[in-house]
C-alpha positions as CSV (number, residue, x, y, z in Angstrom):
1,X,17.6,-8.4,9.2
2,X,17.5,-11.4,11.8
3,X,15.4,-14.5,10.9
4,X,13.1,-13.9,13.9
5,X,11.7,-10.5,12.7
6,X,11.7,-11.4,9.5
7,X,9.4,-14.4,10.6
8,X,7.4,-12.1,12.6
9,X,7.0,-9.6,9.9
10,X,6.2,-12.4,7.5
11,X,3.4,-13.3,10.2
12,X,1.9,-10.3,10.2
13,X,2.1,-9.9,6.4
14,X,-0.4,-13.1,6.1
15,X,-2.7,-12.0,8.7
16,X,-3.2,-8.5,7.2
17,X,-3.7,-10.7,3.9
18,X,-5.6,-13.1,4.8
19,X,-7.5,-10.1,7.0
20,X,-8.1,-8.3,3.6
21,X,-9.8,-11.3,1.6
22,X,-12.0,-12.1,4.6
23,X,-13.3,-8.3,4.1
24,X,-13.7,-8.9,0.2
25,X,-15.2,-12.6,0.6
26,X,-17.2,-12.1,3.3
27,X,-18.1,-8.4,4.8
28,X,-18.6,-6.5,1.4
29,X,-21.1,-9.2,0.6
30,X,-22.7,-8.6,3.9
31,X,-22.3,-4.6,3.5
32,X,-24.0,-4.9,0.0
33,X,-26.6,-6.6,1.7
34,X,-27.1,-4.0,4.9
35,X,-26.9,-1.3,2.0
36,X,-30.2,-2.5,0.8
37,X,-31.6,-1.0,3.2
38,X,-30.5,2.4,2.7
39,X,-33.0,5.5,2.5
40,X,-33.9,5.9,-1.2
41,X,-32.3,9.3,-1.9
42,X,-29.0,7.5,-0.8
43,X,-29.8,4.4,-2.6
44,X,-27.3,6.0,-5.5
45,X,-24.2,6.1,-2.9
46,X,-24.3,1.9,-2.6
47,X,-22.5,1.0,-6.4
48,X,-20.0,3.5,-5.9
49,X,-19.5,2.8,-1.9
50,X,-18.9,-0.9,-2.8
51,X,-16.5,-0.3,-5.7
52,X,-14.5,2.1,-3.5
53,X,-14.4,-0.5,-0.7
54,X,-13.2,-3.3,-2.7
55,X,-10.7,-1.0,-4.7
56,X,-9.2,0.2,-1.3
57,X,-8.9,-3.4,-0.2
58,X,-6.9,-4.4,-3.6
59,X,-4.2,-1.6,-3.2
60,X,-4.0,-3.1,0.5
61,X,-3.1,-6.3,-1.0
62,X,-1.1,-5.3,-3.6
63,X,1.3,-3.2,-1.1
64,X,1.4,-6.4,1.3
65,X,2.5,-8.7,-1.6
66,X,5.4,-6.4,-2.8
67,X,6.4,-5.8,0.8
68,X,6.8,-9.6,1.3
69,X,9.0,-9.6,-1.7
70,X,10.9,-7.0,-0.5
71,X,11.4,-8.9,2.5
72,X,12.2,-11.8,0.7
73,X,14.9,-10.3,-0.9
74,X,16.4,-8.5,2.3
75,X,16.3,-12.0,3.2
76,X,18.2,-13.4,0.6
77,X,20.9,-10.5,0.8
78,X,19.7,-9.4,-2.7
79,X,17.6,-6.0,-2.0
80,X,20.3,-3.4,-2.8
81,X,19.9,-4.0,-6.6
82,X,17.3,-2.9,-9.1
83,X,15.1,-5.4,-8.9
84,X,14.2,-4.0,-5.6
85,X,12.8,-0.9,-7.4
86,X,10.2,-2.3,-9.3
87,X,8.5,-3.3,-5.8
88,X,9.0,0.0,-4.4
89,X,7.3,1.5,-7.9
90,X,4.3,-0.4,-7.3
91,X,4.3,0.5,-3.1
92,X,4.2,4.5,-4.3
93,X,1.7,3.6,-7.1
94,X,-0.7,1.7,-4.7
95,X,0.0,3.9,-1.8
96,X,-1.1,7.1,-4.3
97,X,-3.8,5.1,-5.6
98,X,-5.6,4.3,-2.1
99,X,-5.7,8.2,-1.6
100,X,-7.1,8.5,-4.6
101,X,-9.9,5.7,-4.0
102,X,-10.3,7.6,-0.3
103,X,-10.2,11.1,-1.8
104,X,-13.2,9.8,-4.2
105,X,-15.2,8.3,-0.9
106,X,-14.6,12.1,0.1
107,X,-16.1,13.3,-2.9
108,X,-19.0,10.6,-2.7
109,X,-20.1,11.7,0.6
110,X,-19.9,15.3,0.1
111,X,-22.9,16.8,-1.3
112,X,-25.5,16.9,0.3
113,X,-26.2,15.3,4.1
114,X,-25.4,11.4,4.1
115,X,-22.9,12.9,6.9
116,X,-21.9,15.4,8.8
117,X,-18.8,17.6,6.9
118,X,-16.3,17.0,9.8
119,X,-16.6,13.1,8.6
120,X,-15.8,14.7,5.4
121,X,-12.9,16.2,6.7
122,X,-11.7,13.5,8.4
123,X,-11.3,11.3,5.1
124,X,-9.7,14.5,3.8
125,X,-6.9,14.0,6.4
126,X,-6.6,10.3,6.0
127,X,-5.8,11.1,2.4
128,X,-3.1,13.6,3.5
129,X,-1.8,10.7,5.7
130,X,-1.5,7.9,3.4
131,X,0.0,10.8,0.5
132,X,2.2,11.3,3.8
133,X,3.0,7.6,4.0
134,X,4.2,7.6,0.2
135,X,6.4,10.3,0.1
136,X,8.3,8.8,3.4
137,X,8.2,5.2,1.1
138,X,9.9,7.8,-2.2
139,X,12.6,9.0,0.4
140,X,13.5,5.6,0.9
141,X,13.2,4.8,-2.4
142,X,15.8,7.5,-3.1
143,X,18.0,6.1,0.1
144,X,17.6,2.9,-2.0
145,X,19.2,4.1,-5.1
146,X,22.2,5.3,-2.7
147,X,22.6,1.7,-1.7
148,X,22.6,0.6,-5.1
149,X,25.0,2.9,-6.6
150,X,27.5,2.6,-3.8
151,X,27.0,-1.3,-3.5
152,X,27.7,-1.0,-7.8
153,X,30.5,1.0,-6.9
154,X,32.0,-0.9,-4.0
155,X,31.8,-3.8,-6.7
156,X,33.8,-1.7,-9.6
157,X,36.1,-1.3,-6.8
158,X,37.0,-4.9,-5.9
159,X,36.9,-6.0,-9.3
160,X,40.3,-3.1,-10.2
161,X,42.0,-4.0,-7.1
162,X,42.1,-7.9,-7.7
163,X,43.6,-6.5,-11.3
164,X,45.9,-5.1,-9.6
165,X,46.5,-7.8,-7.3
């Protein structure tokens, strides 16, 4: 990976970031506050909305940070070892834990008539998508261990023929 997009993916790593606190620090504040405001029979929806909305941000976050350690490593020529995998781990995890924390918005705005049931829907195929999204990131994972198991044995390889040599 050139330095360039490496740079350019590191760019857009810290805006994303730094995109994601401004929605913790600043707009779920001001969406508690609009959520006030709410009709009294959905006056039970605002705890759990909020919750939701800050969870969904943290597994975000938590797939940005262990992508920019994955690209730190790609960087430093040291991603095809095991090391690797424990960032990939916690990318499936979060990945299968924002569905989750989308499925249970789902859920939350289900029964009865906050909105319509297409919205409903709707978050029902954005959880399809992002379960989408981690099965593509376990494929790699797998294409991962590949890498590593070649790269191991390319190693084993080098190290019997400068025996023999």
């Amino acid at each position: 990976m050139g330095k360039l997009t490496v740079l350019a993916l590191r760019a857009v790593l810290v805006v994303l970031l730094a995109g994601s606190v401004f929605v913790q620090a600043v707009m779920v504040p001001l969406l508690a506050a609009d959520m006030e405001q709410l009709n009294p029979d959905y006056a039970y929806l605002r705890t759990p909305f909020l919750v939701i909305t800050v969870l969904g941000v943290v597994t975000v976050q938590v797939v940005l940070v262990c992508v920019w350690r994955l690209v730190t490593m790609v960087r430093r020529g040291t991603v095809f070892s095991h090391a690797a995998f424990r960032y990939v781990h916690i990318v499936i995890g979060a990945l299968v834990a924002a569905a989750l924390v989308v499925f249970a918005y789902a859920v939350l705005l289900a029964p009865g008539d906050p909105v319509a049931p297409g919205v409903v829907l709707l978050i029902c195929g954005v959880v399809v998508a992002i379960l989408g999204v981690a099965l593509i990131v376990l494929v790699l994972r797998m294409l991962l261990a590949q890498a590593v198991a070649r790269d191991v044995e390319a190693a084993r390889m080098r190290a019997e023929l400068e025996e023999v040599i």
